[in-house]
C-alpha positions in Angstrom: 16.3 48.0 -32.5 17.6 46.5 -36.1 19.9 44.6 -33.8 16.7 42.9 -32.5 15.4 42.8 -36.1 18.2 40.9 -37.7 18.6 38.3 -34.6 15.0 37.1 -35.0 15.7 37.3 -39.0 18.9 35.0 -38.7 17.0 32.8 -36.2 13.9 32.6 -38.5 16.1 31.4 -41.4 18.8 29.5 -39.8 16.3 27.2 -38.2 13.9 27.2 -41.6 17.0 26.0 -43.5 18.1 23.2 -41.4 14.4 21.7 -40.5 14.1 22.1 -44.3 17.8 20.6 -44.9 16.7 17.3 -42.8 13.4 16.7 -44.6 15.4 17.3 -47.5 18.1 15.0 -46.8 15.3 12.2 -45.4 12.8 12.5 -48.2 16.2 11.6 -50.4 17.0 9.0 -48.1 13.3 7.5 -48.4 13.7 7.8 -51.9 16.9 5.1 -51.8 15.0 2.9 -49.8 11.7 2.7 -51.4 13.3 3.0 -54.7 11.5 5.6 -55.9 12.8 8.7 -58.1 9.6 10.6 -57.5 11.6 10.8 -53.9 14.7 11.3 -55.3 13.9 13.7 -57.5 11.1 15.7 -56.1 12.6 17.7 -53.4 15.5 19.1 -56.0 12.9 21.7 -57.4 10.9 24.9 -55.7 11.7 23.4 -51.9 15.6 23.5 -52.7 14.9 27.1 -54.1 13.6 27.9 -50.7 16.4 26.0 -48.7 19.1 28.3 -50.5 17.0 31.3 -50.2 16.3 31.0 -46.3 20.4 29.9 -46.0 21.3 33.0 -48.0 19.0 35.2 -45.8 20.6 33.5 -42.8 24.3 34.1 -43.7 23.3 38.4 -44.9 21.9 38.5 -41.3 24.8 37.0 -39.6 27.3 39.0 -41.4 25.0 42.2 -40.1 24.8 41.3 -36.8 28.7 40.6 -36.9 30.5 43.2 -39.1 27.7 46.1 -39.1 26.5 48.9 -36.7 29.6 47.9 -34.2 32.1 50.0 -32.7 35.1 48.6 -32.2 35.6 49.1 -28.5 39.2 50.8 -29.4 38.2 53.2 -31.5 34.7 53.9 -29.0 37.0 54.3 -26.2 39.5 56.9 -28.3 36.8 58.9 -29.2 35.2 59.2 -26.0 38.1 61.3 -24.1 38.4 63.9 -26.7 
């Protein structure tokens, strides 16, 4: 069930952080073109807040998913015949 839980959180934020990353990343770009530091500058304030915040939540879930609630099949399969 948490399994579940974190794979929709880590989807969630993964894909939040890179759609957000690429409008980051153009809106900068427009900002060379145009030459304009409202552009340049805007993006660098509450959005990037949210960027690293979604990237930080998708990293805590991957590291869950990976390195938590696991047996290692090893140790499952040495404690199963005693």
């Amino acid at each position: 069930m948490y399994q579940l839980i974190l794979r929709k959180t880590f989807v969630v934020s993964l894909a939040l952080a890179l759609c957000g990353g690429i409008v980051f990343v153009l809106l900068q770009l427009a900002g060379m073109i145009f030459g304009s530091a409202l552009l340049l500058t805007g993006p660098n304030t509450v959005f990037k807040t949210v960027l690293c915040i979604c990237a930080s939540i998708a990293s805590i879930a991957a590291y869950l998913l990976l390195h938590v609630g696991s047996t290692p099949v090893k140790y499952a399969q040495e404690n199963s015949s005693k």
